[in-house]
N, C-alpha and C positions, 0 to 999 in steps of 0.2 A: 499310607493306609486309608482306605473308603472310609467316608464320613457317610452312617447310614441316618434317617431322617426318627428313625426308632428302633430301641434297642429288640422289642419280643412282637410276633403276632401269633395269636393262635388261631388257628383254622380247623373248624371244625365239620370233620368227613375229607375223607381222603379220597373221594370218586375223580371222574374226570376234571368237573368244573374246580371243585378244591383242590387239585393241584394245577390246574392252571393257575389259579388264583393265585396260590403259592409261589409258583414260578415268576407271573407279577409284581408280587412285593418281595420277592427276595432281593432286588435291585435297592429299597428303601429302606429294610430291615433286617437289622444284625441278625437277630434266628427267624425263621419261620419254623413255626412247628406244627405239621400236620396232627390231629387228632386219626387216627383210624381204627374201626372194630376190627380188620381181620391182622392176623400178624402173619400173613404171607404180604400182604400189603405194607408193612409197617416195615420189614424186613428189608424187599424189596428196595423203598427207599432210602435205608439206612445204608445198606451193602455195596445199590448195585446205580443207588442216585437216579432212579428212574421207578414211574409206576407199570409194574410188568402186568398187571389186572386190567386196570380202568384206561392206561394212554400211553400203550405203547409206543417206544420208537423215539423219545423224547428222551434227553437228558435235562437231570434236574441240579441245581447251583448245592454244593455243599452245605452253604449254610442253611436249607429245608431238612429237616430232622421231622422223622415222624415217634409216635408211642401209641401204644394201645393202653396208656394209663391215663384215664383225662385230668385225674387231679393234678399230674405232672404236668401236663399240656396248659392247663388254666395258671398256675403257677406265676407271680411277676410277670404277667403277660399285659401292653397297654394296650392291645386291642384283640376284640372276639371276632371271627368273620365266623358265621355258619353255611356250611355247603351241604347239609341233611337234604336229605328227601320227605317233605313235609309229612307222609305217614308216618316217619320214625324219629320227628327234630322233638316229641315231648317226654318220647321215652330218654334221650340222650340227655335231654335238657333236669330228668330226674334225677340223674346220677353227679350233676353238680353244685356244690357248695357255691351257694347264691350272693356270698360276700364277694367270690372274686368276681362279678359283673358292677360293684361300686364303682360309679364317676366316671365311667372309662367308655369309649363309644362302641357299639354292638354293630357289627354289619351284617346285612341281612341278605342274601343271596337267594334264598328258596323262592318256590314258585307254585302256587298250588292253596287249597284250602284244609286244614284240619278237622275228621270230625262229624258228624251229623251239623254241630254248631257250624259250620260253615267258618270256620277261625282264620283270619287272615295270618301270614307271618308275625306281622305286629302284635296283635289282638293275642296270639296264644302266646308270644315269648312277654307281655305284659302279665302273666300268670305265674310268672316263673322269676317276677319281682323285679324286672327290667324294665326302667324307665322309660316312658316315651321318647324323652328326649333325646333319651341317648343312642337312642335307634338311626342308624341310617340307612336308605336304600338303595342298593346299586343293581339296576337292572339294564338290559337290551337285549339287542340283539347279536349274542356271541355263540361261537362255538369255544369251545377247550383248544381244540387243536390248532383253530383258528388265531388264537391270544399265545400259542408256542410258538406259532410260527412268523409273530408281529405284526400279522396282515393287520389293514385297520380297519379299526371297529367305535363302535360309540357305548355309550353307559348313561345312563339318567343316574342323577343319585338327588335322591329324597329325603329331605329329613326336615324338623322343626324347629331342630336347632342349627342356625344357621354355620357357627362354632366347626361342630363337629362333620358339616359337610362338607365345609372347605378343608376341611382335613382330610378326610377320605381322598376329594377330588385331588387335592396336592400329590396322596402316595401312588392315586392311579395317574398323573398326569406325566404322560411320553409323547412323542411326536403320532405314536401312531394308535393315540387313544384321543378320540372326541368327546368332552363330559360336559354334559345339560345336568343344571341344576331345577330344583322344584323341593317345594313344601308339601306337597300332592301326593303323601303318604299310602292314601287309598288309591289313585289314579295308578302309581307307580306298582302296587302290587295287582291291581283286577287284570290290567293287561296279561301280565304271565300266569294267572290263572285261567282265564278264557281261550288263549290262544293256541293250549295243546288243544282243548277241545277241537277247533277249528282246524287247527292242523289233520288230527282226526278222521275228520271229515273229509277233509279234502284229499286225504288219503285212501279214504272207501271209493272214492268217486273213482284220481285214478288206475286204483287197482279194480276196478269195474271197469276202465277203458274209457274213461271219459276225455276228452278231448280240451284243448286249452282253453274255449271259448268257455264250455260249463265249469274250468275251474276258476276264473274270473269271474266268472259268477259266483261263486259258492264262496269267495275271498270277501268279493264285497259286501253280500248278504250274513257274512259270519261277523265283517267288522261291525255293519249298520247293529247288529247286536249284543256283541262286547260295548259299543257305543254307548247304546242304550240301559244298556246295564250298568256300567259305569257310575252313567250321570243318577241314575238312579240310586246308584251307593254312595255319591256324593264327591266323583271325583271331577275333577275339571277336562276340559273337551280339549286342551292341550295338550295336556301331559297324555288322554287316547291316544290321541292322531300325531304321537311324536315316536322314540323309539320304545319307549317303556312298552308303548301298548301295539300301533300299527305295525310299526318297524320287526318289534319280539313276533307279532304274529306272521309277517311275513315271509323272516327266515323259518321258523318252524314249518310253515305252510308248503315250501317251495323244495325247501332240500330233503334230499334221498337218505341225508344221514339224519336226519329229525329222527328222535325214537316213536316219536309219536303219529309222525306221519306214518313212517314202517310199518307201526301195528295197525294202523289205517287200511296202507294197501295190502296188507296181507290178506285182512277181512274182505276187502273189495275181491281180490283175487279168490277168493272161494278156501281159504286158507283158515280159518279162523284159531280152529283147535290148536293153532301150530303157533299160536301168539304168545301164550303165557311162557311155551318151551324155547322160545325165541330171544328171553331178554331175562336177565337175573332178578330185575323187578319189573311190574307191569308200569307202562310209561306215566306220566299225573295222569295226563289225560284222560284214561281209560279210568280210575277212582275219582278224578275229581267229575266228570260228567254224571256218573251214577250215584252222588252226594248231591249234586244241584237238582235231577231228575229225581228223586227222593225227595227234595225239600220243598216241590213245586215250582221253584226259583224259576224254572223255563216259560211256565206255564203264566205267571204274576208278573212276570217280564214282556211276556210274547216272543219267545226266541227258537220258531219251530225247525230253525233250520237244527240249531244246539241239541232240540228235543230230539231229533230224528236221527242224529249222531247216539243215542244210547241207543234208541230203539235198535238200531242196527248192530249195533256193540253187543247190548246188553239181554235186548230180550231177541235177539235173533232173525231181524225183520232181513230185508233182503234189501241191497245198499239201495234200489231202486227208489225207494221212498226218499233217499234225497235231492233227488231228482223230479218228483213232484213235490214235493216242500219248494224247490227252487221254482219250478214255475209258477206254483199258485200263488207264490208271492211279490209273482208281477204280472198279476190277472187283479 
């Protein structure tokens, strides 16, 4: 009989990335148990072992059990992973009995900011009575599909307690996972906030027909500005320009299946209206760009190329203005 490394994990959100995750540690841990709101989803995975919604075409290992009941989910469980979509991780986060997050490590998955406050992952699940310490963070540059199909891929994971990061890195550690450690809590989460933006962007550009030279342009003037933003919120200029931050923003940036890029080149392509009807929720990027543009952040920053990603989004400018952003700012 398998000797697993842990007896429960709970995983919270059953979309693409949580059950990849799922699929992940089901190799280390006797149950995985998906948390999921729909129970065509929840179904799906009990009946048919696969998610027929969010990742098609995968089979999932028996022992990944889903419910739509969280308190059964949280339950004897010794680790929390959250796979929410940051607009919806405090409503989800309300509906649980805050004893069972005691002493046990939280892993943190999301990507995005909460809020007018501008709330990092960290920052809003410390509201909800969840140690710092016990927080870890595992980010890069992955797809879902990508981590089913064992291609290799890399993970930063972050935390301040050095303890519980080398535990994470242990359940994720396979031959075809590369895992960078870091204390760089803030570093590790700004990246996957900025990078949809950017992606974004560089999506208007080429669904406008931009050509490869101006999207290496628009890559490097999007980093010089996550960069700067970053140091600015006090993360370290390594953990940027490693996978948490370059890396995340490049795959986002490049690939076709990026949600974020998509709604990009839809808008670039004269499509715009067709965005919201296009994707079950709208990508971070498109909410978190219109929170930082609201908050002045682009502006206190100097981030016009960021700024000009809403403008074009949000108040309906035409994608062309990122294309003088991009020159004036090598004049």
């Amino acid at each position: 009989m398998k000797k697993y490394q842990i007896k429960k994990i709970t995983i919270l959100g059953a979309g693409a990335w949580g059950t990849a995750l799922a699929h992940l540690f089901s190799s280390v841990s006797e149950t995985v148990c998906l948390w999921a709101h729909e129970k065509n989803v929840v179904d799906s995975i009990n009946q048919k072992h696969s998610n027929d919604q969010y990742l098609v075409g995968y089979k999932l290992e028996k022992n990944i059990v889903a419910t739509s009941n969280i308190q059964d989910a949280c339950f004897n469980t010794q680790m929390f992973v959250e796979a929410v979509p940051m607009v919806h991780l405090a409503s989800v986060m309300k509906t649980i009995d805050q004893s069972y997050f005691s002493k046990i490590p939280f892993l943190i998955t999301s990507k995005g900011v909460y809020s007018e406050d501008l709330l990092l992952p960290t920052e809003l699940l410390q509201t909800f009575g969840i140690a710092l310490n016990q927080m870890v963070v595992a980010v890069g540059p992955t797809f879902a599909k990508e981590i089913m199909q064992g291609d290799v891929s890399g993970f930063c994971v972050a935390s301040q307690n050095i303890n519980y990061a080398q535990f994470v890195g242990n359940l994720l550690d396979r031959k075809h996972i590369a895992t960078t450690y870091s204390d760089d809590l803030v570093g590790a989460q700004i990246g996957g906030v900025l990078k949809n933006i950017i992606a974004l962007g560089v999506g208007m550009l080429m669904g406008a027909g931009a050509g490869e030279n101006l999207r290496a342009l628009a890559l490097v003037t999007g980093f010089q500005e996550l960069h700067a933003y970053g140091l600015r919120k006090g993360a370290k200029s390594e953990t940027l320009i490693g996978v948490a931050g370059l890396g995340d923003m490049l795959l986002t940036s490049l690939s076709r299946t990026s949600k974020n890029y998509k709604a990009g080149f839809m808008v670039g392509e004269g499509r715009r209206d067709a965005v919201k009807d296009s994707f079950t929720a709208l990508p971070e990027g498109c909410n978190t760009v219109k929170l930082y543009f609201e908050n002045d952040i682009f502006f206190q920053t100097n981030m016009p190329f960021c700024s000009a990603v809403y403008r074009v989004f949000w108040a309906g400018e035409d994608p062309s203005i990122l294309v003088t952003v991009l020159r004036a700012e090598r004049e």
